[in-house]
N, C-alpha and C positions, 0 to 999 in steps of 0.2 A: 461809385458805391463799392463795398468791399465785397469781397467772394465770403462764401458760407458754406460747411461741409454739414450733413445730416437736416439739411434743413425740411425734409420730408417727415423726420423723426420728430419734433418741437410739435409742441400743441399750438391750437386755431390762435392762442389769444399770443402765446411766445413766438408765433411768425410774425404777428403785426406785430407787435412789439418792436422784434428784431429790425424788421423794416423800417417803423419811425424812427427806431435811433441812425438810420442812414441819410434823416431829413433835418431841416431845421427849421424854427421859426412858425410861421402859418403853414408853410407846407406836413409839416409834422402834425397840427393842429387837424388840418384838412384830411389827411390822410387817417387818423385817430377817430373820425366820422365814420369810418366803414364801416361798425360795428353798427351803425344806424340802419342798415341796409339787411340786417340779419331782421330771420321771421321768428317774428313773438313766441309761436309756437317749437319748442325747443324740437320736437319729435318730426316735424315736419323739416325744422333747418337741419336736423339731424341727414335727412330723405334728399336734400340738396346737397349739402357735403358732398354725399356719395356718390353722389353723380360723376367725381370729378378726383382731380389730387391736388392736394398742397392748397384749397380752399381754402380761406378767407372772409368771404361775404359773397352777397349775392349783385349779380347787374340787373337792373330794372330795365325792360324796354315797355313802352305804352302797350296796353293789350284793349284793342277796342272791335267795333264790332261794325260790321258793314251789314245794314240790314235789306231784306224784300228781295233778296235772289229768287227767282221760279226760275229752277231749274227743272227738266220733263213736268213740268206742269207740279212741282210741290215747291211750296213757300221756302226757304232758308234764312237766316239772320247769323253771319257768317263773322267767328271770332278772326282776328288778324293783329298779326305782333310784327313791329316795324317801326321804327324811329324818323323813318324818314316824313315831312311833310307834305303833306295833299294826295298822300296813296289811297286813306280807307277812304279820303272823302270822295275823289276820282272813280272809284270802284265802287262805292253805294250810289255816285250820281247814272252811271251809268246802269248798274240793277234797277233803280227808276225807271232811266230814260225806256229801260226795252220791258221792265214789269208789263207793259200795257201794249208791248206792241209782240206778244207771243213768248216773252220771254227767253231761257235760255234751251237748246238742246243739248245731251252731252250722250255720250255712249263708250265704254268699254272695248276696247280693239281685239284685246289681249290681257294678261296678269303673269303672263310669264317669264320667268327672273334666271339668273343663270351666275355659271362659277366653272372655272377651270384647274385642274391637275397639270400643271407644264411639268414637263420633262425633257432629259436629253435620253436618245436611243441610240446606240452606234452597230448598225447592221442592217441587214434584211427588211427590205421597208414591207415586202410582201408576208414574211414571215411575221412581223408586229400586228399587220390586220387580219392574219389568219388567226390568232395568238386570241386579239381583243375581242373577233366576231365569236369565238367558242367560248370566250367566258365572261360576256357580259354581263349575261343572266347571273352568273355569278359573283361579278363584283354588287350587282344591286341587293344579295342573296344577302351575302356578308353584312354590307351596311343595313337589312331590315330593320333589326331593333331600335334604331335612331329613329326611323321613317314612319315607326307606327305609330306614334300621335298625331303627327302630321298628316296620316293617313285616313283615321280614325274620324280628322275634322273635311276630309275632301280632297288633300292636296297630296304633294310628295313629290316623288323623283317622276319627272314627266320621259324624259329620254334621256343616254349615253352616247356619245359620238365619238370617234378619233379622228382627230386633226391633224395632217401632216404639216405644219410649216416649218419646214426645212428650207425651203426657197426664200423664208428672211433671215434666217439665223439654223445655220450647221446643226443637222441632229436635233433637231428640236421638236418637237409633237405636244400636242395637247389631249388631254381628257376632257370633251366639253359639256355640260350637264346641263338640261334645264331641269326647271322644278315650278311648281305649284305649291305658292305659301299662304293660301287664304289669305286670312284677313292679318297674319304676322307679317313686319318685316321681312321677318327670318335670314336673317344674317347669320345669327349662330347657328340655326339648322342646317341652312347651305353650307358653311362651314366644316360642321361636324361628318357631315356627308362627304365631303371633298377630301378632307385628310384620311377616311375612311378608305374610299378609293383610292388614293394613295399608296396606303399601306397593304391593301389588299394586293393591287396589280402589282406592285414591288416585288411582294411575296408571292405571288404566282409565277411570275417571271421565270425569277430565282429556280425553282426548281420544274420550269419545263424543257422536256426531254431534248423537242427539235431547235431550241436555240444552242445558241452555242456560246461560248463563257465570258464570251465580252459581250455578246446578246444582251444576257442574263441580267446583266450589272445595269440597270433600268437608274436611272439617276432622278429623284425626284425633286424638283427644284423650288417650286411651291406651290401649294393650293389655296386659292384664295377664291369668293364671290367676284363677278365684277359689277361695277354699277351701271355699267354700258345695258340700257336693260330697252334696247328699239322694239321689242316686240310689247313691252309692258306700256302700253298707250293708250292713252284717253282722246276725243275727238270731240269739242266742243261749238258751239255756231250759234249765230243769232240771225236770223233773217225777219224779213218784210219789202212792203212793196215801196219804192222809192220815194212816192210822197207822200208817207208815211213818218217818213225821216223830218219832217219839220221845216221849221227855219232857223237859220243859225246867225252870229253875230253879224252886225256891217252888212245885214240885209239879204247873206248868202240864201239860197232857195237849196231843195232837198237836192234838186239836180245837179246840180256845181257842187255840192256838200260831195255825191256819192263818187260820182268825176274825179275831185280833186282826192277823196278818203282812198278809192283805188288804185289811183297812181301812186300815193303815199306809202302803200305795203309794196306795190310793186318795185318800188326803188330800193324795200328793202330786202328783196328778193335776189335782185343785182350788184348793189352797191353792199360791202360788207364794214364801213363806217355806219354806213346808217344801220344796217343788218343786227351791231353789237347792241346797239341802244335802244333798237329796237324791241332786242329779247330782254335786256335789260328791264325795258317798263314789264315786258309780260309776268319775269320772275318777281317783281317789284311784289306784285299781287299774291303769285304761287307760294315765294319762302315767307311771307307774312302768316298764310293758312297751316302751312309746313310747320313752322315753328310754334303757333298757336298751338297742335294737334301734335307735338313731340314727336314730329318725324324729323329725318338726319336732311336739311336745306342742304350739305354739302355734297350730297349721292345728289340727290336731285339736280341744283346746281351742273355739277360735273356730266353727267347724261343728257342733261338739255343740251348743252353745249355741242356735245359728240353727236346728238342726233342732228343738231343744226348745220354742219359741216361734213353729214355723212354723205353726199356727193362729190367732198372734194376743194367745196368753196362755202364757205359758212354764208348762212341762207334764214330769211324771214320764216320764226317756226307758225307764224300765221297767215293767212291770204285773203285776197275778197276777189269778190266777182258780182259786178254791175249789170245783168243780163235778162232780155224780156222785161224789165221795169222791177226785177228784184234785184233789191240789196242783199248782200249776202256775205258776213266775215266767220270765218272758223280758224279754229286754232288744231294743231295737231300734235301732240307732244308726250313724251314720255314721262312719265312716273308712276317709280314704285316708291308706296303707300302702305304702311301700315295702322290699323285702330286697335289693335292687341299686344301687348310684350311690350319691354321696351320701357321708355317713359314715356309710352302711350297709357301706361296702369301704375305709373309712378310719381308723375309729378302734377301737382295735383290740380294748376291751372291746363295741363293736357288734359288731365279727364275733364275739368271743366267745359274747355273747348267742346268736346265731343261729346257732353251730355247738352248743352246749347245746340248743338248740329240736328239731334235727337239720337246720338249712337250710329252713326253709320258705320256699315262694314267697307270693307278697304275698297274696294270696287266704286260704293258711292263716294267715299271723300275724294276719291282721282278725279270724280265726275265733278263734284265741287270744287274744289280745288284748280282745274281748268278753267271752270268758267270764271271764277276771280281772276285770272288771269287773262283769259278774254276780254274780258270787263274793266280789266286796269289797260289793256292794252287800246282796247277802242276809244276811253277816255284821253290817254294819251294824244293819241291819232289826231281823233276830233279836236282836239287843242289846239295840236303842230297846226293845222291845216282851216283853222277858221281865228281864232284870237291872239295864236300865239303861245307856247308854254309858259311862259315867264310868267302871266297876268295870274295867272289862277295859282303856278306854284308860290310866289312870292307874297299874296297875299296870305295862303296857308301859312307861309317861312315867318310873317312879322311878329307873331307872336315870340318864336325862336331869338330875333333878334333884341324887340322889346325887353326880355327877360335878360340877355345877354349884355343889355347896355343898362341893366337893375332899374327898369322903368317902375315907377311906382303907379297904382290904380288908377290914379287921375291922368296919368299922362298915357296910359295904357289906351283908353276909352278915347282920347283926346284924336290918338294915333292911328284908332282904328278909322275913326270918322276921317282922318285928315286923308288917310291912303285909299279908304274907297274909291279916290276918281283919280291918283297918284300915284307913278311908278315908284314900286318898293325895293330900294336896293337898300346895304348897309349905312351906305355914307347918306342916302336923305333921309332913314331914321334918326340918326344919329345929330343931323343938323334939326332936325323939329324938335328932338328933345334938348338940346339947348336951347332954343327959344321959347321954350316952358318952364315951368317951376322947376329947379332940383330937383333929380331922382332923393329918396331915400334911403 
């Protein structure tokens, strides 16, 4: 393809444009559909646009709905966006499965979010924390006016710290903040507060008396939020009594169910193969609600990860425990959450989401939001450890394939009857529908 200068500056319909003419044939044809993908309503695809730069159209992912959550004893029917096959239906099997046996519990840890001021200092390390401890109160004085709506709602600057790490990196120190953002993200708040401090300690520096002139010269390197956010945690769990749990395929009894389901986390405890794929299925569930509810999957994402490897060795962020005749799985993990700002109040399948929820404030969607991921995650488990994953994801995948080999209706129907008691891979779709009518 050729290179393009100002291609930022060209209008929606002169990008595509410009684009097909880099194609030829059906691909140009195919690619001239994008415009198919744009919403009816002009004002609204106007509100997507913006979201983003150099737009074009929009990407569709399925947005569906995982119903009968009781989570602390109240109902939920729980939107979830994810292309992947047999997530929503794994995760509303299992809101079933524990609907009736107590449901789910979830609890709030913490909501507290944080951001850092790095700098380089060259001097008196004694002299920097006599410096910060006398004008604390004053760097928070300065940044007030940013903090009083935030303030206003409940939240704001929770504390100030000064960080010496110089033992990783020469002269280095940090300014470290927490904060309280209710029911905001608050990314730009934290933000606006962090450059604030900044600029402030730069400027005090500079003109105090007992540093001395290389002191003074405070170098500011940047301020930024981080998503590393271990105190911002939800704790989610589902218990009962062990034969409670049922019967499961191939005859398994609740006992050997709970036996083998406990060893199954505990390997992923130890083993950090199993460990990746393990949080894999949890998030499977999490960034589905994430993205339903127009929160950032890539902060979340990034902080599960850090929390799961915050002893050193990346580690199951769930656990069970088989004990006195209770079953017992919880999940423990971080996310920060927002239902306010954002395109939590802009894109209009996010409010959607969240008026489906009934509005929850940030504190309960971490609570939901957990337990979807508990719930995708125990479905999982239950799978590995009594039929297999393959059976149930692949039967979910045949549609995928069907569509992909242009199955027409009759042989759709034909397909589904035939793989009810047959393993579904690509190659024996593929071979059944040749021994059928023509697709279309």
């Amino acid at each position: 393809m050729k290179t393009i200068s100002g291609f930022s500056k060209l209008s929606k319909n002169e990008k595509i444009e410009w684009l097909a003419q880099q194609l030829s044939g059906q691909e140009q044809e195919d690619f001239l559909n994008i415009k198919d993908f744009w919403h009816s309503d002009e004002q609204t695809q106007k509100v997507m646009d913006d979201f983003s730069e150099n737009t074009i159209s929009n990407f569709y992912f399925p947005f569906g709905i995982a119903p009968n959550f009781s989570i602390n004893d109240k109902v939920y029917h729980v939107p979830m966006v994810i292309e992947e096959s047999s997530v929503v239906a794994a995760a509303s099997k299992s809101a079933k499965f524990w609907l009736s046996r107590g449901g789910f519990k979830a609890k709030v840890v913490d909501s507290t979010k944080a951001g850092q001021v790095h700098f380089i200092y060259q001097g008196d390390k004694e002299k920097l924390f006599s410096f910060f401890n006398i004008n604390k109160i004053n760097l928070k004085n300065a940044a007030a006016p940013l903090a009083v709506n935030m303030e206003k709602r409940g939240g704001g600057i929770k504390d100030i710290s000064l960080r010496d790490k110089t033992d990783s990196l020469e002269n280095y120190y940090q300014l470290d903040v927490t904060f309280d953002t209710c029911d905001a993200m608050g990314a730009n708040f934290i933000n606006s507060i962090l450059e604030s401090f900044a600029q402030t300690f730069q400027d005090m520096a500079a003109q105090h008396t007992f540093f001395n002139e290389q002191e003074q010269q405070i170098q500011i390197i940047m301020s930024i939020l981080t998503n590393y956010t271990p105190e911002c945690r939800v704790v989610a769990s589902v218990e009962c009594d062990v034969e409670q749990l049922g019967e499961f395929s191939g005859g398994m009894d609740a006992f050997e169910f709970a036996q083998k389901f406990e060893r199954a986390v505990q390997i992923a405890k130890v083993d950090v193969n199993r460990a990746v794929t393990h949080n894999k299925g949890i998030l499977n569930g999490i960034d589905a609600v994430v993205l339903a509810t127009g929160n950032d999957f890539r902060a979340v994402e990034a902080c599960v990860h850090a929390y799961a490897a915050r002893d050193g060795q990346y580690r199951s962020l769930s656990s069970c425990t088989v004990k006195d005749n209770k079953f017992k799985f919880e999940l423990d993990i971080p996310l920060a959450l927002g239902t306010v700002g954002g395109l939590t109040s802009l894109h209009p399948m996010a409010k959607t989401s969240l008026s489906v929820l009934g509005h929850p404030d940030a504190k309960e969607l971490m609570m939901i939001t957990a337990c979807v991921g508990l719930a995708q995650n125990f479905g999982a488990v239950r799978s590995l450890v009594t039929t297999g994953i393959q059976k149930g994801h692949m039967k979910m995948h045949l549609l995928n394939i069907l569509n992909q080999l242009e199955a027409n209706e009759e042989q759709i129907s034909l397909a589904k009857d035939r793989f009810e008691d047959h393993a579904v891979s690509f190659a024996a779709v593929r071979e059944f529908l040749a021994q059928t009518a023509p697709a279309r």
